[in-house]
N, C-alpha and C positions, 0 to 999 in steps of 0.2 A: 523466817521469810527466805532465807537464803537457802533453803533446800527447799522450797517449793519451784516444780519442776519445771513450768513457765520461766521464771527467773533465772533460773540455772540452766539452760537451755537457750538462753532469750536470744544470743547471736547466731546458733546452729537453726531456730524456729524462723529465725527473719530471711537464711539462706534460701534454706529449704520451701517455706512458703513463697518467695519467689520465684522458685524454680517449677512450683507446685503450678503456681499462676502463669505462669508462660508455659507450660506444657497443656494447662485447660485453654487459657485465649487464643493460641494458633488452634487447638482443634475443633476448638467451637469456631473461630473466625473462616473456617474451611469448611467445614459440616453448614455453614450458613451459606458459605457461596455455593457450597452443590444442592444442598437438600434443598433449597427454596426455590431454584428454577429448576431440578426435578419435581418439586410439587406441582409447579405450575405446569412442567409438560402435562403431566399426567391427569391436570382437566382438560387441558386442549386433543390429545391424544389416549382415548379410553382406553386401549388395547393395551397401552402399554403400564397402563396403573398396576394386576396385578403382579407381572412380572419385577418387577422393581419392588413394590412393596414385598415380594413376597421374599425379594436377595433382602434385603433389607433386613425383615424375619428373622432370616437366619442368619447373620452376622451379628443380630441382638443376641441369640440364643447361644453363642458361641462361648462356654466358660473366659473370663477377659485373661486368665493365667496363660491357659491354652492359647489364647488370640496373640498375647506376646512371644510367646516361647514359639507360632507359627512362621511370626515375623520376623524373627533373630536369622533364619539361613537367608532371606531376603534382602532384608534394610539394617542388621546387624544389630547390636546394643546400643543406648542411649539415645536420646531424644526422638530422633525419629520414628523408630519404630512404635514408640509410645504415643507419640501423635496421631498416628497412621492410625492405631488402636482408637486412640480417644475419637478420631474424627468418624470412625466408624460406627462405632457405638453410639455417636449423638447423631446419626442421619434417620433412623426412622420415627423419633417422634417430629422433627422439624418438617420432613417430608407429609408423612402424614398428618398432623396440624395446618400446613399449609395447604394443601388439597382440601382438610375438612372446611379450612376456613373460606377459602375461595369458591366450593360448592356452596356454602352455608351461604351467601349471599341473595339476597331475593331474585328469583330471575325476573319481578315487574321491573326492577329498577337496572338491568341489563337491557329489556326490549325499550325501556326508556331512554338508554344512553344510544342504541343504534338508532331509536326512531328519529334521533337529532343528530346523524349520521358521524357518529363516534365509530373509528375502527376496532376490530378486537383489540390490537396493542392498546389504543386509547383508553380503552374500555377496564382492560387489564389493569391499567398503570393509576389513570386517574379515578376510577371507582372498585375494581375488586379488591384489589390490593389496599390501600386505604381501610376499607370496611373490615378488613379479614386479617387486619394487622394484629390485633388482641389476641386474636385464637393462634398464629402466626407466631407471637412473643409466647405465650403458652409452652408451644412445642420447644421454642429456646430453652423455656426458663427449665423444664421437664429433660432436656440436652445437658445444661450445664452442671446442675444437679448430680445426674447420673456421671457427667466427665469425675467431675471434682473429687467424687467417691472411688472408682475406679483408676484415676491417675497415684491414689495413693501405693496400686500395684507395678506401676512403672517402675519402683526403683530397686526391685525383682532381676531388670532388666537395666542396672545402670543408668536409670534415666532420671533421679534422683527426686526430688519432691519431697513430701512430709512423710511419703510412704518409710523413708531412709529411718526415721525413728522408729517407728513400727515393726520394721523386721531386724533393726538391732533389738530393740527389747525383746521380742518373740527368741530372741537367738541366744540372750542371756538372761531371761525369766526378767526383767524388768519392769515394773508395772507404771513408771515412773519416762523414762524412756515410749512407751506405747501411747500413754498420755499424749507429750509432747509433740507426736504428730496426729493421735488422732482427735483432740481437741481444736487445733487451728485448722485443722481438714473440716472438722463439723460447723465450727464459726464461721471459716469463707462459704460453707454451702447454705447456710441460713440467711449471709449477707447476700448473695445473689441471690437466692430466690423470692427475699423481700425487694431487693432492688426491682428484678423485673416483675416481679408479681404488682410492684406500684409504678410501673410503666405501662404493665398492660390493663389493671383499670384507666390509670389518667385514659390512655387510648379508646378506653371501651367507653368513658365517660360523655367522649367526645361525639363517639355517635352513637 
């Protein structure tokens, strides 16, 4: 039992998983404040859906090694640049989920809410939003997912996480080492995406 690598590990796995988790919660907590009233411009304002989706694209498409190593003459090593990273990476499924979900609304029950003379904001707040909140948590839950696996390369970049086991054992053949972060990298992305996956049914339950 004592060489089993959890065990042996277990003060370095509880650092590191912390460090793991606050480098995904600020970038996802950020990727939330922009992505989501970006989605929303971009029903109110059609022109500018594909431009934005389309930056968006391509900062998905951008190797996440490459995306740090762009960031280092910018925002230097450790945390920040890895956030900066993370928060990128999780803005086009939130964007685009929230645009899909806020179309996806029936437009009867929109010319419903004006004919009882609801503003757009109203309109916004108290009924599209609401309805479009499932598909909405989706693009989170599809965000945080994607962070959780990709902050494992932050520590590439000094910005330490679970990734830190990872590329010590890659560096000394350890298979035991590699374990130790990517086993608690795969369990935190299982518990999130069960969390919000039973958020966005209760939600979708609801209407």
């Amino acid at each position: 039992m004592k060489n089993f690598f959890l065990v042996k590990y277990a003060p370095e796995i509880l650092q590191h998983t912390l460090e793991h988790l606050f480098l995904v919660g600020i970038a996802i907590g950020i990727a939330i404040l922009v992505g989501i009233p970006l989605g929303i411009l971009i029903t109110r304002k059609t022109y500018l859906r594909q431009p934005i989706l389309v930056i968006a694209n391509i900062f998905q498409t951008i190797p996440s090694l490459a995306l740090f190593g762009l960031l280092i003459p910018i925002a230097g090593i450790g945390a920040v640049p890895a956030i900066i990273a993370l928060t990128v990476y999780s803005l086009l499924p939130i964007i685009r989920n929230t645009y899909t979900g806020i179309m996806g609304v029936d437009p009867a029950i929109g010319e419903a809410g004006r004919g009882m003379g609801m503003t757009d904001r109203q309109l916004l707040l108290q009924v599209e939003i609401p309805l479009a909140m499932g598909v909405i948590l989706a693009g989170v839950r599809v965000a945080t997912v994607i962070a959780i696996g990709i902050a494992t390369i932050a520590a590439a970049i000094g910005a330490g996480g679970l990734g830190v086991f990872i590329f010590r054992g890659i560096s000394v053949v350890n298979d035991q080492l590699i374990l130790a972060g990517a086993v608690p990298a795969a369990v935190i992305a299982l518990l999130a995406d069960f969390a919000i996956g039973w958020l966005e049914n209760k939600l979708k339950s609801k209407n």
